[in-house]
N, C-alpha and C positions, 0 to 999 in steps of 0.2 A: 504494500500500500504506500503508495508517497502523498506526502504530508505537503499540505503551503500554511505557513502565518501569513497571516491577514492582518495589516494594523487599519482598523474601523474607525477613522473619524468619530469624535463622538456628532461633528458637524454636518456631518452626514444624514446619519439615523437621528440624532437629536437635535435639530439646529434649534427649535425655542419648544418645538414638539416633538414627539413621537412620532415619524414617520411610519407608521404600519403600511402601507402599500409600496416604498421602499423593502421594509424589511418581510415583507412576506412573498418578494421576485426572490432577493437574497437568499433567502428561507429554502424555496423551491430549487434552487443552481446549487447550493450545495447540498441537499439532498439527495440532485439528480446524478452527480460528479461519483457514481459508485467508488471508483478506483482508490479514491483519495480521501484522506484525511485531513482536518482543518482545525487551526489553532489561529484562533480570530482575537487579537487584543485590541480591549477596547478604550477610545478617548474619553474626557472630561465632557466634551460638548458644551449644550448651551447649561447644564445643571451647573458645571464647575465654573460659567462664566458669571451665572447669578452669583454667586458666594466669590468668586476673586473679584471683582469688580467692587462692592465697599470694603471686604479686607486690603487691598491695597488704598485705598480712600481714609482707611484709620491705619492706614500707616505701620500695619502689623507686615512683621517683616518676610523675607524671597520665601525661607525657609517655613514660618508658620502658611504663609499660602500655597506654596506647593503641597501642604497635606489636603488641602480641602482639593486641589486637585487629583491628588494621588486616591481620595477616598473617594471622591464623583466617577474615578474610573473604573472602580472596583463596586460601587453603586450598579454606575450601566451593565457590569458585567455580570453580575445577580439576574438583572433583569433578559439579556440576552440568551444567560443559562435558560430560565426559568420559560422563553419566548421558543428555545429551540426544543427543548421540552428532552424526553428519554435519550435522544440521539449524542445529547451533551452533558458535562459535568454538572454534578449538583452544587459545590460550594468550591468559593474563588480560591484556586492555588496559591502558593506563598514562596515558589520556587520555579526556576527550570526543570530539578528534577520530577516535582510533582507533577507538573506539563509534561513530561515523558511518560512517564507513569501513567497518568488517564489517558493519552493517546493510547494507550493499550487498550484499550476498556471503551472509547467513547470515539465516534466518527468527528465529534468535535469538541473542542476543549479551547471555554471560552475562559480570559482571566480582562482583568484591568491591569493597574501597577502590581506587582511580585513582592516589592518589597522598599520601604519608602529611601528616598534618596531625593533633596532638596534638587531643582531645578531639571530631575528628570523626567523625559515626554514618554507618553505613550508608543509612538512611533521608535522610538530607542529603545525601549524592553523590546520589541515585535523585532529590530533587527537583530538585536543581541538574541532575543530564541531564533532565528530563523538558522542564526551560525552557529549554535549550540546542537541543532538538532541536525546542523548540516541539506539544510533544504531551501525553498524559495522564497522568498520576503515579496508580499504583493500590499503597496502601500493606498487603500482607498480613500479620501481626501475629497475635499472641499474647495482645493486648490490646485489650477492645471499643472504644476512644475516643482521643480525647486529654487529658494528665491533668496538674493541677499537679505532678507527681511520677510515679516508678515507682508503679504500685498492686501490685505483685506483690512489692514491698519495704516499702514505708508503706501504713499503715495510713488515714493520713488524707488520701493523696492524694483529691483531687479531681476529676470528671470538668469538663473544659472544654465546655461545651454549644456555646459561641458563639466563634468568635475574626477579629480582621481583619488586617488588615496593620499599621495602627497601632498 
């Protein structure tokens, strides 16, 4: 069976609502994908943008708001469990190796953040498992590229056409 992580926008599926007609095409393509398995980690969205938005207004610091979004991802990700229903994990893992482990077990194995760490994304646990498990990283987004900056914030970010490891 070969496996892809999925890093899920919470922008996506949550941008101020639940997208259910989104997430029940979603639903159906990976159910249809017999061959494969699927570790779908999920964003903050618009939940974690309600709660960052006055915690940085009261001035509460990188590190105290990065849990509110570390925990809004692990929120969504209850909720996705719980949306994909038997086919997926019951309660959010706390590891890579726990995400090995339920791949065993489950055609999908959904989490949010793994384990908290001040200024890190959603999108960055999803590649860091994808090379943990030695498989594909498929990044779904709200945003066509990658960009010097938020483009949905600045105005002058910049699309990165090209980038390497270097």
């Amino acid at each position: 069976m070969k496996v892809i992580v999925i890093s899920l926008g919470g922008s996506v599926f949550i941008p101020n609502f639940v997208d259910y007609n989104f997430l029940d095409k979603f639903k159906e393509l990976v159910i249809s994908l017999k061959n494969y398995r699927f570790v779908i980690v999920l964003g903050g969205g618009g939940i974690a943008r309600k709660y960052l938005k006055p915690m940085k207004d009261n001035r509460l610091s990188v590190n105290e708001r990065s849990r509110f979004g570390f925990e809004a991802t692990r929120l969504n990700a209850l909720f996705l469990m719980k949306y994909f229903g038997k086919i997926a994990n019951e309660n959010n893992p706390k590891s890579m190796k726990d995400v090995k482990s339920l791949l065993k077990k489950n055609k999908v194995v959904v989490c949010g953040g793994l384990r908290f760490a001040s200024k890190s994304t959603s999108d960055g646990t999803a590649a860091k498992l994808a090379n943990y498990l030695g498989t594909e990283f498929v990044n779904l987004t709200d945003v066509d590229g990658l960009y010097s900056k938020d483009p949905n914030k600045f105005k002058d970010a910049k699309l990165v056409s090209k980038i390497s490891y270097d």
